[in-house]
C-alpha positions as a Markdown table, in Angstrom:
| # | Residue | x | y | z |
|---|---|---|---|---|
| 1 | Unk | 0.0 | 0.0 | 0.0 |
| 2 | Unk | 1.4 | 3.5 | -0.8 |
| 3 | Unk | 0.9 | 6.1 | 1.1 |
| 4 | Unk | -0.2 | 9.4 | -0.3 |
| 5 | Unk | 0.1 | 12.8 | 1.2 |
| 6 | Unk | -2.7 | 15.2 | 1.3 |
| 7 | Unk | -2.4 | 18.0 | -1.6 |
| 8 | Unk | -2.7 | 20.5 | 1.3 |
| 9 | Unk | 0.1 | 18.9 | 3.2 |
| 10 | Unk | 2.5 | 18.6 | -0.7 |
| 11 | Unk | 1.1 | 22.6 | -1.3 |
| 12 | Unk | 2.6 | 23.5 | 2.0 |
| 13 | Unk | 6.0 | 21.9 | 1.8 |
| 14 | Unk | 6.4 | 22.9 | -1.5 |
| 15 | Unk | 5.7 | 26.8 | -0.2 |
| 16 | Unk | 8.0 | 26.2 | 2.4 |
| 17 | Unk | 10.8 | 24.8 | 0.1 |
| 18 | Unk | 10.0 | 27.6 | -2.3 |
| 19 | Unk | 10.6 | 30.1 | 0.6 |
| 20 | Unk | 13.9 | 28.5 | 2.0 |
| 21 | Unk | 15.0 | 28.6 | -1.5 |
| 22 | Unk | 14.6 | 31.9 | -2.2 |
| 23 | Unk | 15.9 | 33.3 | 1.4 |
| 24 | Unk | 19.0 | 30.7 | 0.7 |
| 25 | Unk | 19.5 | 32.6 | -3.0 |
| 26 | Unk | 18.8 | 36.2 | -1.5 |
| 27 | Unk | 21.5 | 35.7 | 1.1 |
| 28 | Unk | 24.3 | 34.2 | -1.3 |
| 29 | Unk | 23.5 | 36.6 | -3.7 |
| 30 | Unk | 25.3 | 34.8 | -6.8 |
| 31 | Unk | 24.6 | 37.3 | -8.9 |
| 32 | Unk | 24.5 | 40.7 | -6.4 |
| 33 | Unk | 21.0 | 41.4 | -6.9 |
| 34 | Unk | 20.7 | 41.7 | -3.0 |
| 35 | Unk | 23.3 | 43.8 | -2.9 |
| 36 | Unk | 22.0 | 46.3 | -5.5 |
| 37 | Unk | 19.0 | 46.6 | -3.5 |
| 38 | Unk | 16.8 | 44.2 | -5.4 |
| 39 | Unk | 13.8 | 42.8 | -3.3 |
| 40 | Unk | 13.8 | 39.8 | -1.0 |
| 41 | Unk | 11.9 | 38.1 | -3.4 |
| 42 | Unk | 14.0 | 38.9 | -5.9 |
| 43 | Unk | 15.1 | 35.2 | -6.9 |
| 44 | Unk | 11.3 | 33.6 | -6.7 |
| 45 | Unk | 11.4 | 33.0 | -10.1 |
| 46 | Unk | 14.4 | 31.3 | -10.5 |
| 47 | Unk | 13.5 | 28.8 | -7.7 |
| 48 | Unk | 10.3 | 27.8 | -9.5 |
| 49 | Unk | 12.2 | 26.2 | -12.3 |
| 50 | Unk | 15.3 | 25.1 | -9.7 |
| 51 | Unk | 12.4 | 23.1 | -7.7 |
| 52 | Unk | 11.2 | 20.6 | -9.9 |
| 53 | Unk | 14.9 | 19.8 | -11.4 |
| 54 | Unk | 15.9 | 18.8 | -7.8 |
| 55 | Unk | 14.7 | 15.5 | -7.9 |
| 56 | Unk | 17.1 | 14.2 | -10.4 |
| 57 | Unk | 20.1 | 15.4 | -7.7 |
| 58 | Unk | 22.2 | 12.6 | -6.4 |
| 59 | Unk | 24.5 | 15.0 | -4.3 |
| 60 | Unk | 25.6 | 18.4 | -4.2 |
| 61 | Unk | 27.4 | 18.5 | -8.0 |
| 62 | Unk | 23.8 | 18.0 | -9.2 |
| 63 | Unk | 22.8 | 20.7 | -7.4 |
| 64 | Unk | 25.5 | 23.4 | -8.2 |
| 65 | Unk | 25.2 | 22.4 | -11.8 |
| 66 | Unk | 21.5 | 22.5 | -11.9 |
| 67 | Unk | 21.4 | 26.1 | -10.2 |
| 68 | Unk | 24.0 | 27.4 | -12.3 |
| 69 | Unk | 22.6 | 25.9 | -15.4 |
| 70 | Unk | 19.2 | 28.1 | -14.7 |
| 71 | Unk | 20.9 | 31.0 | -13.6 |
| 72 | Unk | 22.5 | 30.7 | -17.3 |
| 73 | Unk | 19.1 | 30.2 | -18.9 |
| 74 | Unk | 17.5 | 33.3 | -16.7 |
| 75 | Unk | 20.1 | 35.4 | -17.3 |
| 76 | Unk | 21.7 | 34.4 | -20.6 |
| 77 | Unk | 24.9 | 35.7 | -20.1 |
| 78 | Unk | 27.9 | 33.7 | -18.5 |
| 79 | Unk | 29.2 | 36.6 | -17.1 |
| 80 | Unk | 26.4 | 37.6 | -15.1 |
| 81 | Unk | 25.7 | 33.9 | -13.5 |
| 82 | Unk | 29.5 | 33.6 | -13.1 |
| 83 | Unk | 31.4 | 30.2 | -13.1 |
| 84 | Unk | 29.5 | 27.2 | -12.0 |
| 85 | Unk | 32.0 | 27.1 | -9.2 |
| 86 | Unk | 30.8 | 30.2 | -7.3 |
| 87 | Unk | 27.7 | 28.2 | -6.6 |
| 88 | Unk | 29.5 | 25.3 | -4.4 |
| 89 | Unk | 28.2 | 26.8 | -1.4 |
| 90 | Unk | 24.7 | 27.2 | -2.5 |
| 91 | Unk | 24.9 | 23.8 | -3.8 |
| 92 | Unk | 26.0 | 22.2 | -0.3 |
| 93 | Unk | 23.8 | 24.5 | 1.5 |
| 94 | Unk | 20.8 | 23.0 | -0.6 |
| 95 | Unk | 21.7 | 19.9 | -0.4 |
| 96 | Unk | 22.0 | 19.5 | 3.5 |
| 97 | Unk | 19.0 | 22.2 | 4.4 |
| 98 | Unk | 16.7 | 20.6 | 1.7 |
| 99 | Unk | 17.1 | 17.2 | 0.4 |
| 100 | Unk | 19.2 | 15.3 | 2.9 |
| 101 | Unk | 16.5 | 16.4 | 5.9 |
């Protein structure tokens, strides 16, 4: 028997994932929107297509390069989103706070 959760209960934790996400990006700042001044929802949009590419992750390599990779496609310019490197923090940070839990 498998066990499904209420679409209240998936609507919430997806809200609350979405949040977390887009605090997590407003404090790292990869691409110093925050620190222009932009809004702290300034990255929502970016974690709504981060979200559902998550559950292909199998550590926190996945995760850098899927976060970079949509930073790329948002922005469209390598030199905005910066090397995929400068997203190893992010990546880790994701990974422990939101997928290992």
């Amino acid at each position: 028997m498998q066990f499904v959760l209420p679409k209240r209960t998936l609507r919430l934790r997806y809200l609350s994932l979405h949040r977390g996400l887009s605090e997590l990006l407003y404090r790292h700042d990869p691409i110093g929107l925050a620190a222009a001044g932009a809004p702290k929802d300034e990255y929502e949009s970016e974690v709504s297509t981060i979200i559902p590419k998550l559950k292909g992750a199998s550590g926190p390599d996945d995760v850098r390069r899927i976060v970079h990779q949509e930073f790329l496609r948002w922005f469209d310019d390598e030199q905005t989103a910066g090397p995929e490197s400068a997203y190893n923090a992010i990546a880790c940070e994701i990974w422990e706070r939101f997928i290992t839990h």
